[in-house]
C-alpha positions in Angstrom: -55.3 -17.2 84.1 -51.6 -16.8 85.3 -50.8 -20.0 82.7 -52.5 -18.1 79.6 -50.6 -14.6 80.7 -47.6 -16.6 81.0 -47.9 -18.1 77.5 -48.7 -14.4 76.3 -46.0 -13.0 77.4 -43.4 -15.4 76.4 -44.8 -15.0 72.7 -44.3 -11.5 72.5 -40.8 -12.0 73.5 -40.4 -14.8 71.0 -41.8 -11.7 68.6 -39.4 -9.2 70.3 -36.4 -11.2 69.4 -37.3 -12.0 66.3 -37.7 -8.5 65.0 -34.5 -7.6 66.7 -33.1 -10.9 64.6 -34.1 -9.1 62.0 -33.2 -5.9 62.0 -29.7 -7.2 62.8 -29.4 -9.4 59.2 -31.0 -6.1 57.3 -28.1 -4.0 59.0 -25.5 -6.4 58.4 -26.9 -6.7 54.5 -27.0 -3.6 54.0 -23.5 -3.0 55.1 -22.5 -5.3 52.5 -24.3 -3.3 49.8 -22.7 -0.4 50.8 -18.8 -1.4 50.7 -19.1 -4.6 48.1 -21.2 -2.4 45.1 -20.0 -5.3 42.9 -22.7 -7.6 44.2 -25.3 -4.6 44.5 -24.9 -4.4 40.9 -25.7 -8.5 40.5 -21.4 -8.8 39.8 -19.4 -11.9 41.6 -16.5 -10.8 43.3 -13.6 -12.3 42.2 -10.4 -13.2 45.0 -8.8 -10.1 44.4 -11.9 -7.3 44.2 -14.6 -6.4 41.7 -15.1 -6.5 38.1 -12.8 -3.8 36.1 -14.6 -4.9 33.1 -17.9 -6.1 31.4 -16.4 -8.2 28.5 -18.0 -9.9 25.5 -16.5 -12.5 23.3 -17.9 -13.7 19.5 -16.5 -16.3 17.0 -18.0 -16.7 13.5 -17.2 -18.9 10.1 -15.4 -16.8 7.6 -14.4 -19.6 5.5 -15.4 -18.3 2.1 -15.4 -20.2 -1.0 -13.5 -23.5 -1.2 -13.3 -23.9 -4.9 -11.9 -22.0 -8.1 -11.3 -18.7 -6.1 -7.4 -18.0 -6.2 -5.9 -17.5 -2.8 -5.0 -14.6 -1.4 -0.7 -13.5 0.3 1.1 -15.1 -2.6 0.1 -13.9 -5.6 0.2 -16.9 -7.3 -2.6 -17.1 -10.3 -2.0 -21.3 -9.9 -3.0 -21.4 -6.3 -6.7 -21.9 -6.3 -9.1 -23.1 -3.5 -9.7 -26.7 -3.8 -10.9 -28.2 -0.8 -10.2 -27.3 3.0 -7.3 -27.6 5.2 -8.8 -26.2 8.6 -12.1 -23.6 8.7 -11.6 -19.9 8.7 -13.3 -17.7 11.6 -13.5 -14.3 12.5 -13.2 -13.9 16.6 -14.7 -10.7 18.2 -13.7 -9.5 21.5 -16.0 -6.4 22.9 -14.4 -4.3 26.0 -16.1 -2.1 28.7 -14.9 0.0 31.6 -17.1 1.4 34.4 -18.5 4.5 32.6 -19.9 2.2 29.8 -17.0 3.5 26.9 -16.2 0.3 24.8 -13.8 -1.0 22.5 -13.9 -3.9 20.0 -10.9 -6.5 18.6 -11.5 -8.6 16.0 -9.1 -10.8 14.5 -10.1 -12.4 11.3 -8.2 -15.0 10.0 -7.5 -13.9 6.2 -4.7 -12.6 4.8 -5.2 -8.7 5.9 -8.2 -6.1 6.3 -9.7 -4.9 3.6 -10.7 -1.1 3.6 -14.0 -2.2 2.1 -15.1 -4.7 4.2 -14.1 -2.7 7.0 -16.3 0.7 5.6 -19.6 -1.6 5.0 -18.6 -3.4 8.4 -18.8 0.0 10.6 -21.7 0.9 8.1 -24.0 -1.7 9.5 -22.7 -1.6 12.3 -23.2 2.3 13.3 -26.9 1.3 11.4 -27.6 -1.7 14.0 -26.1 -0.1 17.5 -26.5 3.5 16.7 -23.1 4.7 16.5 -21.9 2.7 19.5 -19.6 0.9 17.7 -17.4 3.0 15.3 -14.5 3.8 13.1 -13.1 5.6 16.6 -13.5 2.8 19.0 -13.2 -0.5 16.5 -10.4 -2.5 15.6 -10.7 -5.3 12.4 -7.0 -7.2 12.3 -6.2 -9.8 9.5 -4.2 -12.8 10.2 -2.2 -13.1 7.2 -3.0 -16.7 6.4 -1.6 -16.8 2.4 -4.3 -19.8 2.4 -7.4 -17.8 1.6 -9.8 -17.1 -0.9 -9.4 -14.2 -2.4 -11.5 -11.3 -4.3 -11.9 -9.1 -0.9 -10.1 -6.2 -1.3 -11.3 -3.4 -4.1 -7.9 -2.1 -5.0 -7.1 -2.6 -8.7 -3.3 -4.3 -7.9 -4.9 -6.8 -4.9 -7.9 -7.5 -7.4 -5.6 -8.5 -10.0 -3.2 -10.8 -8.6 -6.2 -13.0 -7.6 -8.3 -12.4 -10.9 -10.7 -10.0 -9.9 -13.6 -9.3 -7.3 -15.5 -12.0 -5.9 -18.7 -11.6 -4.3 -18.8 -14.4 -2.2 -15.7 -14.0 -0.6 -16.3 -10.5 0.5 -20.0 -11.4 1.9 -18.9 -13.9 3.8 -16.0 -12.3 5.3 -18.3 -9.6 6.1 -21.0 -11.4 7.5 -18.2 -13.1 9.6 -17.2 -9.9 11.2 -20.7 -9.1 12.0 -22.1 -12.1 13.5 -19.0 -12.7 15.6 -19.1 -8.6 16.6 -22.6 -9.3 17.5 -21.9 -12.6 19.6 -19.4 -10.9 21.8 -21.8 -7.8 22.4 -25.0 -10.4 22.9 -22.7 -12.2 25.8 -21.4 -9.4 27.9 -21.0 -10.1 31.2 -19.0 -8.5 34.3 -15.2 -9.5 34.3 -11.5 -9.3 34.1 -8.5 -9.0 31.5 -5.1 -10.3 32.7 -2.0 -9.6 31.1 1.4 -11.6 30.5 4.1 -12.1 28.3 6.4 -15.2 27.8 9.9 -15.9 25.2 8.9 -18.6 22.3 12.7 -19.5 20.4 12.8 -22.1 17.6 9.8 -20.7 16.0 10.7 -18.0 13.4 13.8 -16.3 11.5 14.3 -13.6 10.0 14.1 -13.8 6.4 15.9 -10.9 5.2 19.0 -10.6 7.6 20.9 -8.8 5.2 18.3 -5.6 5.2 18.2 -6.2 9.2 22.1 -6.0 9.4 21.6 -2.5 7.6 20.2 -1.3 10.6 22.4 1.1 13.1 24.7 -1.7 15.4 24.6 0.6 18.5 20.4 -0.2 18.0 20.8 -3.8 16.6 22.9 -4.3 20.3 19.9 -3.6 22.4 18.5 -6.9 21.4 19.5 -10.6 21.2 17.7 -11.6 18.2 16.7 -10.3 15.0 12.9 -11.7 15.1 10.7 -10.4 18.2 10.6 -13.9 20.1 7.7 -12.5 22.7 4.6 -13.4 22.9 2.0 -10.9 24.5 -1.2 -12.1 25.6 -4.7 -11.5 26.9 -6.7 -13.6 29.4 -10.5 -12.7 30.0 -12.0 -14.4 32.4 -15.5 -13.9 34.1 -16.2 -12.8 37.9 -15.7 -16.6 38.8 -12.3 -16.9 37.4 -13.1 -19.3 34.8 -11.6 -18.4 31.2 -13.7 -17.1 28.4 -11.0 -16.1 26.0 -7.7 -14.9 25.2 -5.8 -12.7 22.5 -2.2 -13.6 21.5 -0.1 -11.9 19.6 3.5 -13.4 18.4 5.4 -12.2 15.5 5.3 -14.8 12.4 4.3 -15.0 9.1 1.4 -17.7 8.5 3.2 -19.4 5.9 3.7 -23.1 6.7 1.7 -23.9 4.3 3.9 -22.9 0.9 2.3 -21.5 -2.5 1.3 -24.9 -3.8 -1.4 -25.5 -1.5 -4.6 -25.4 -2.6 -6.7 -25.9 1.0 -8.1 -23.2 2.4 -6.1 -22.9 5.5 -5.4 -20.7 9.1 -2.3 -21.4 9.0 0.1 -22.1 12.1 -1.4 -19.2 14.2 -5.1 -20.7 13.3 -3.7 -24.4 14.5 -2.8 -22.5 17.7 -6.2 -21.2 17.6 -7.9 -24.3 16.6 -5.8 -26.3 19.4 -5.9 -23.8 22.3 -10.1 -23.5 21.9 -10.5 -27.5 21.5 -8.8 -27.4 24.7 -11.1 -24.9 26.1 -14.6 -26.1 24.8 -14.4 -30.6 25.8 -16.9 -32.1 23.8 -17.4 -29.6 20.9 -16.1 -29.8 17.6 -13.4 -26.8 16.0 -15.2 -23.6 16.2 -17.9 -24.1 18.6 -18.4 -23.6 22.1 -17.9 -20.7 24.9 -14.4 -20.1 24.8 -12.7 -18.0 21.6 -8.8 -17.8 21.0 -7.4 -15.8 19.2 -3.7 -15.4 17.9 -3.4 -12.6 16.3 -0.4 -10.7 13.7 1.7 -8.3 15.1 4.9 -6.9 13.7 5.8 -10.1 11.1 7.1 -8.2 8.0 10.2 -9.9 7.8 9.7 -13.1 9.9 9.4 -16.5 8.3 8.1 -20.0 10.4 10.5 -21.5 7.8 13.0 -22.5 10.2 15.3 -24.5 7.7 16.0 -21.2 6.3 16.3 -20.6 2.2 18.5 -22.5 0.1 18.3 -23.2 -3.7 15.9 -26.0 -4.7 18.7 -27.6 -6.8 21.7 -27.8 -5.2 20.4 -27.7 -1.8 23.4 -24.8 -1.3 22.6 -21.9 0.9 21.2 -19.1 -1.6 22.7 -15.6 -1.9 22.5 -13.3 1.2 21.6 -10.2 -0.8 19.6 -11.2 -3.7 18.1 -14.8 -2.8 19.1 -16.1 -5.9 21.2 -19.5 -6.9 24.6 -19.1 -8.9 23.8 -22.9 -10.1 20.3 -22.6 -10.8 16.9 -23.4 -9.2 14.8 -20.8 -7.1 15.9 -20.2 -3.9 13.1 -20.9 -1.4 12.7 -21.6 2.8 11.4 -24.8 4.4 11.0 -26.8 7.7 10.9 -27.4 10.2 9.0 -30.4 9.2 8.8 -33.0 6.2 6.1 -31.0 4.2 3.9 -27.6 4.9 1.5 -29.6 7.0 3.5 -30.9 9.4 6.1 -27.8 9.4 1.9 -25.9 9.7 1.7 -28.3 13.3 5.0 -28.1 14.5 5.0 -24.4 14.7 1.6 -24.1 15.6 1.8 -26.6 18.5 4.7 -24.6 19.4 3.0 -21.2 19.5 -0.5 -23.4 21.8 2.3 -24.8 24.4 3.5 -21.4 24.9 0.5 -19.5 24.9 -0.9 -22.2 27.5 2.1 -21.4 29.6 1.6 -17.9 29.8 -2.0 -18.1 30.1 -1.7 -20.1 32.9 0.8 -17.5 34.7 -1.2 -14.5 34.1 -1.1 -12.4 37.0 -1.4 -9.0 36.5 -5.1 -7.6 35.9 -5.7 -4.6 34.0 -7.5 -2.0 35.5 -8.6 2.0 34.3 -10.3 3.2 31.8 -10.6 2.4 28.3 -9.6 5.0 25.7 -8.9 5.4 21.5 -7.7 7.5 19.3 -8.5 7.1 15.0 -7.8 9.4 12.3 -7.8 9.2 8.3 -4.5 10.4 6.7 -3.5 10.9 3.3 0.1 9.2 3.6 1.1 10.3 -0.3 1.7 13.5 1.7 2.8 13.6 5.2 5.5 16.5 6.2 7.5 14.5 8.5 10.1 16.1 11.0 13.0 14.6 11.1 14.9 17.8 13.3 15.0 21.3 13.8 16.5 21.5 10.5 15.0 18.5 8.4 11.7 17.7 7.0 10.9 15.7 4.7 7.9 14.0 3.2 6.5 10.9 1.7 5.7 9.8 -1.8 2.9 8.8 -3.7 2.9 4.8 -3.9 5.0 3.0 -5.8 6.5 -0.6 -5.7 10.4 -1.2 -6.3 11.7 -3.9 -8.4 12.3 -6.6 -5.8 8.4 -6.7 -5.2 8.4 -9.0 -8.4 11.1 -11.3 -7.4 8.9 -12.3 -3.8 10.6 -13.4 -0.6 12.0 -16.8 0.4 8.5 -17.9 1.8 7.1 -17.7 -1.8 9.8 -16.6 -5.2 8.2 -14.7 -8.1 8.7 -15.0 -11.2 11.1 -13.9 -14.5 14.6 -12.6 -13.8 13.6 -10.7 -10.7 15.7 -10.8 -7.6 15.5 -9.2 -4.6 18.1 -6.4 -3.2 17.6 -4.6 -7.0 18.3 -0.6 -6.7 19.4 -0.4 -10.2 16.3 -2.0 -12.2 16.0 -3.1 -15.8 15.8 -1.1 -19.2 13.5 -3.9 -20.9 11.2 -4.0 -18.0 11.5 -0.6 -17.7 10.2 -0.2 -21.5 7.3 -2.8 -21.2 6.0 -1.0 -18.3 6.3 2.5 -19.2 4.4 1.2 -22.9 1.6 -0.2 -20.9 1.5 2.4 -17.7 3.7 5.5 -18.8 6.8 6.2 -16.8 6.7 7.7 -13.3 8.1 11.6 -12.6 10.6 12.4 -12.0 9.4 14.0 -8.2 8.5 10.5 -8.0 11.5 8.9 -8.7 13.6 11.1 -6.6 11.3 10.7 -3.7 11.1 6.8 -4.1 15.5 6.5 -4.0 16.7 4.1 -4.3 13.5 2.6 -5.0 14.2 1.3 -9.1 10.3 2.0 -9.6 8.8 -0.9 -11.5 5.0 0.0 -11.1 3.9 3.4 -10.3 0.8 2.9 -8.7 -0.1 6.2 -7.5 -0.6 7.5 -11.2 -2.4 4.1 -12.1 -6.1 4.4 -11.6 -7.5 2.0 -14.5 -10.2 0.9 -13.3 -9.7 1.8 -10.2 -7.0 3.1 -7.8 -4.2 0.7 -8.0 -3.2 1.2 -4.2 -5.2 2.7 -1.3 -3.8 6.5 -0.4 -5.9 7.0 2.3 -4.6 4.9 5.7 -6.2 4.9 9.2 -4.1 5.4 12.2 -5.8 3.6 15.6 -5.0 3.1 18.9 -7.1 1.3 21.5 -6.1 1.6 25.8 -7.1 -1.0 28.2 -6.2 0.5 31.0 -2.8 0.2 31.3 -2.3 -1.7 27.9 -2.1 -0.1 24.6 -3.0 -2.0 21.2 -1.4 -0.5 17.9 -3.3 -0.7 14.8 -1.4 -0.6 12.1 -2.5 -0.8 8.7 0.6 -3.3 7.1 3.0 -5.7 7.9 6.0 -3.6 9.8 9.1 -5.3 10.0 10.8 -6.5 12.9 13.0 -3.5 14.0 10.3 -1.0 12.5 7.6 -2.6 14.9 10.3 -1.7 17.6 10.5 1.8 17.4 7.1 2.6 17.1 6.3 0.6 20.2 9.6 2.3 21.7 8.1 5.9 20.7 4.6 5.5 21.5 5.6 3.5 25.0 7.2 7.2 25.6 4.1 9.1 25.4 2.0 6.2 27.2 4.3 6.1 30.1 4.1 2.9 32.3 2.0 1.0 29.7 2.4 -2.3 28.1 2.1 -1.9 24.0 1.4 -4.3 21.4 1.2 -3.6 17.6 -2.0 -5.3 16.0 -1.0 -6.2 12.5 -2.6 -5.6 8.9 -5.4 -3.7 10.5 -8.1 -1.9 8.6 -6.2 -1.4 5.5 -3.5 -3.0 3.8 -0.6 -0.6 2.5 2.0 -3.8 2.0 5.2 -3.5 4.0 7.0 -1.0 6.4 10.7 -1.1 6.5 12.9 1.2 8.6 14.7 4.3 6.4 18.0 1.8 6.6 16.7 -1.5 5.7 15.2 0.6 2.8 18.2 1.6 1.1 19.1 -2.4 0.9 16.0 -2.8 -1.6 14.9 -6.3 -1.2 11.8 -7.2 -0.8 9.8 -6.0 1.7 12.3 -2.3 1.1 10.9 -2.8 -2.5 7.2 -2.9 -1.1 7.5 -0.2 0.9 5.1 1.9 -1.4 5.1 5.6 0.5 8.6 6.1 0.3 11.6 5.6 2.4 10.0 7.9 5.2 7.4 5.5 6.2 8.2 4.7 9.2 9.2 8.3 10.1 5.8 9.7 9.1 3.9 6.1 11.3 5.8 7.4 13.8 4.7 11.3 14.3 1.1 10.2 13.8 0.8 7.5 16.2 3.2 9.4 18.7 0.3 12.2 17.8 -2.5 9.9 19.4 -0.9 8.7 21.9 -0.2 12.5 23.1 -3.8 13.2 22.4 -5.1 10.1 24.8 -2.6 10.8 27.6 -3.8 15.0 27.2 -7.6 14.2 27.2 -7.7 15.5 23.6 -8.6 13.0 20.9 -11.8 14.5 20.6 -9.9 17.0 19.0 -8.3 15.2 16.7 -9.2 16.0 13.1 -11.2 13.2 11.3 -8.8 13.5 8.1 -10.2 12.6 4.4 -12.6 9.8 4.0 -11.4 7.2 2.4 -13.7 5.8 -1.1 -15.9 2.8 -0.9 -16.3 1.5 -4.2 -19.3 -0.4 -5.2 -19.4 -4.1 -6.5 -20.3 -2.7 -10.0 -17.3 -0.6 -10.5 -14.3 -3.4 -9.2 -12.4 -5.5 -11.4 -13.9 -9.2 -12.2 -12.5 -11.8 -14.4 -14.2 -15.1 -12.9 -17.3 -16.2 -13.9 -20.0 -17.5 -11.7 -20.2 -20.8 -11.9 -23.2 -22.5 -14.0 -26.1 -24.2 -12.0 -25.5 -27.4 -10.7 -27.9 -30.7 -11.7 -28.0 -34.2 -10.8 -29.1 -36.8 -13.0 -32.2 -37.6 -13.1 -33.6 -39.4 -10.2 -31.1 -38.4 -7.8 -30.5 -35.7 -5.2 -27.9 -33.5 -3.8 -26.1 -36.3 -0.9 -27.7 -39.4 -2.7 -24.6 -42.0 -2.3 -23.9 -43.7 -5.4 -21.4 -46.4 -3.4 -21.3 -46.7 0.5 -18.5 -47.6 2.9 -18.1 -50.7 4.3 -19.0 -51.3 7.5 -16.1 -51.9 8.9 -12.1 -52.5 7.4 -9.3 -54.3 8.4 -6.7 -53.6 8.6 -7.1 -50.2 9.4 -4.5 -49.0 6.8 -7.2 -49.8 4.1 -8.0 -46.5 2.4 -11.9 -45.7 2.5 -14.1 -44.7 -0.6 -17.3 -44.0 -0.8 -18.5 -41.3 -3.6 -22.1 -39.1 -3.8 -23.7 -36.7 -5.6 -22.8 -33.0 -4.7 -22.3 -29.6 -5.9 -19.7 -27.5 -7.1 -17.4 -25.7 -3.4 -18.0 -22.5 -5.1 -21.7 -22.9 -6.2 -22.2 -22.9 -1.8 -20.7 -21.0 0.8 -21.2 -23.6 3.5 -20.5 -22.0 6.9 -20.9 -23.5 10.7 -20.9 -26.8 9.6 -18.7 -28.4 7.3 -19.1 -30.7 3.9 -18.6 -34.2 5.1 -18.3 -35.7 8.4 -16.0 -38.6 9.1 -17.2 -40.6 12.5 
């Protein structure tokens, strides 16, 4: 008896300790759940404290047709696709802070936005996430590659220079934008965005100094070079610390490769791209895998990767400062730093990847706060602009200056053109005003010095000749602030308007996203204007440009910092023009057929099996289709192994 009370009792205080075991690891657990909500809430914590962000990152092919489409940045009827260089992608990055508001980046790697892939984008994509994702809270950016097909934007001027609207083009941009939008928001997952910032030299000019020197010297003094030479980046990384993706911005034109290529191309910021996310993703080929890089345009408007500098194609003599033109002869054009435009593309883009690793590798401050936007629509032919208690003035109507027609040292026009004009030419002057009519004199007077050569803001045959209506965007991320802007500023121009919104955003870091949303050509400061060279002469809203960028961005930042942009008016909505309406020269091309008896990828002669030596050129040759006959995205046409 006393052995089975004995055994009894020493199992109920086996029992008793147990429960007490128990009750101790619940306490202690839910302790934990209490102070470390990130891992209530299924989140990681990282070394430093929990998730500031969920984050989502998407990258899809936006290559576009890769034969008989004329490219798009140079304006040059004789560039047309024929073959590829390196893919095209669109990478998405999808932002959100703790009380579920988001933001979206996307950087597309063309040569800027087009207003109407951007309306059909936000149209579908309002459709497909019921309005979480809108004109308010999404940024589209283009790259500026001058190696792209063109037929994207639906403005008569940007429609003409590459022969008209083409379909394919715009789908597959499009498509791009939503697939890689819909990516970043399918992986979302708890994490961090880390900031830094590092100095890249040797890696871009400027390639109109003599505008630049026209600036005020007590500003020009504040800074040791005339290009931006910072590089501004974004690290997002999950809850572990490991790297999903990044966002770049550096200050270059993607024009390595010169206006005789014809291979669809991303340029030197896409090689960074390409090189940084190969890097990333072991094992896959170029655009696949987890991570997605982007290197995105910022303020480039006067910044060449041409390194050489110009000089005329004859003598080999430095050109004129003013007009870029050659006393002997020849055109005066920029080059380097390597042997041709694909090793100059590498050069400059390897540069940009070593960089970009270095700082992305340094990153150490984390972004934390909440995320915040600001959009409106404005009607730039008319913005009253204070310039002081006693000045206002306004901007014009657009209109492009005679140095538009005579290019830039990264890629010369055409005729007698040259650059620096403010005095224009009677027989141009008589052609144009035959076939256009001549501009008013309101006009003219508001465009000074601007010699007007086309006056598109009267020209609406068939359509609108230039876009009139402009978004204005910013995005926060907590303590960092991304400007869209909707052109190519120039160098000091990107300055101020980072110096004045930096102002109202006190204690923030600010970017300027490039050739966002719209394209409205260049944006020179009111100084560099009166110079008249090229980018001046593309200015198309007047000499007050800047001016009136500055008051309405200035205006949302106020508006974020007050608590106020949903008071913001919306502003006039800009047209979307339908397929049916936009200009189109090229034909489709005619149905492809094989003899008969054979198929599509039937080989008519094989490779060898193997070659020595190794310098032997391969041939092998196959049935296939026209480029442009297919759109062939996520894979490519042939695969060397």
């Amino acid at each position: 008896m006393f052995l089975l009370w004995f055994i009894n009792s020493l199992l109920t205080l086996i029992d008793l300790y147990y429960r007490v075991f128990l009750l101790i690891v619940t306490m202690n657990l839910a302790l934990l759940l209490v102070f470390l909500p990130g891992l209530s809430m299924g989140k990681t914590m990282d070394s430093e404290g929990e998730a500031q962000f969920s984050i989502g990152v998407g990258r899809a092919d936006c290559t576009g047709p890769a034969a008989d489409v004329v490219m798009m940045g140079y304006a040059h009827l004789e560039q047309v696709t024929a073959g590829i260089h390196t893919r095209l992608y669109s990478r998405a990055f999808i932002m959100e802070d703790k009380s579920s508001q988001r933001t979206v980046f996307v950087s597309v790697e063309i040569g800027m936005m087009s207003q109407k892939v951007r309306l059909e984008v936000l149209k579908e994509l309002k459709k497909d996430y019921q309005g979480l994702y809108t004109e308010k809270n999404v940024v589209l950016s283009g790259l500026h590659t001058h190696s792209g097909p063109g037929g994207y934007l639906q403005y008569s001027l940007f429609c003409i220079s590459t022969l008209g609207y083409v379909p394919a083009t715009h789908k597959t941009i499009t498509n791009a934008i939503l697939k890689s939008i819909k990516m970043a928001h399918d992986n979302m997952q708890p994490g961090n965005i880390l900031t830094g910032r590092g100095l890249l030299s040797g890696s871009n000019i400027n390639r109109s100094p003599y505008s630049y020197l026209n600036n005020p010297p007590q500003e020009r003094s504040r800074y040791s070079n005339n290009v931006d030479e910072d590089m501004v980046l974004l690290k997002f990384v999950d809850v572990q610390n490991k790297p999903i993706g990044l966002i770049s911005w550096f200050a270059v034109h993607p024009v390595s490769m010169n206006n005789t290529n014809r291979l669809i191309s991303s340029d030197n910021m896409g090689y960074a791209s390409r090189r940084f996310e190969q890097d990333m993703n072991p094992g896959f080929l170029p655009g696949e895998g987890p991570f997605v890089a982007s290197f995105s345009s910022t303020n480039l408007g006067d910044v060449s990767p041409n390194t050489h500098g110009p000089h005329c194609s004859i003598s080999g003599e430095d050109c004129n400062n003013l007009h870029s033109y050659c006393a002997s002869g020849g055109k005066c054009y920029s080059s380097g730093p390597g042997k041709d435009m694909f090793e100059s593309t590498k050069i400059i883009g390897e540069n940009i990847y070593i960089k970009a690793k270095d700082v992305f590798t340094k990153c150490e401050r984390k972004l934390s706060g909440p995320l915040q936007f600001a959009q409106q629509f404005v009607d730039m032919t008319s913005v009253e602009v204070i310039l002081n208690s006693t000045h206002k003035v306004r901007t014009c109507e657009p209109a492009l200056g005679y140095s538009f027609a005579a290019g830039t040292t990264d890629g010369f026009g055409a005729f007698n053109f040259t650059q620096g004009d403010t005095e224009g030419d009677p027989f141009w002057n008589a052609i144009v005003n035959v076939l256009f009519g001549p501009p008013s004199e309101e006009t003219i007077q508001c465009h000074a010095p601007k010699p007007i050569l086309l006056n598109t803001g009267s020209m609406s045959n068939p359509l609108p000749w230039h876009p009139t209506i402009v978004e204005v965007q910013i995005l926060v991320l907590g303590d960092f602030a991304i400007i869209a802007v909707p052109g190519e500023f120039r160098t000091m121009s990107g300055r101020r308007l980072r110096d004045a919104v930096k102002k109202e955003l006190s204690g923030m870091e600010v970017v300027i996203a490039g050739l966002s949303n719209v394209y409205t050509q260049y944006i020179a400061t009111y100084e560099e204007y009166q110079v008249q060279r090229y980018e001046g002469a593309s200015t198309i809203f007047g000499p007050h440009s800047l001016s009136a960028y500055i008051q309405l961005y200035t205006g949302l930042a106020r508006a974020i910092v007050t608590n106020t942009t949903g008071s913001l008016p919306p502003g006039p909505t800009p047209p979307l023009y339908n397929d049916s309406t936009l200009i189109t020269i090229l034909k489709e091309p005619p149905v492809d057929k094989t003899p008969l008896g054979y198929s599509f990828g039937d080989v008519l002669s094989d490779a060898k099996p193997s070659y020595y030596p190794v310098s032997i050129c391969v041939e092998s040759s196959m049935f296939h289709g026209r480029c442009k006959a297919d759109v062939v995205l996520t894979c490519i046409f042939l695969i060397l192994c």
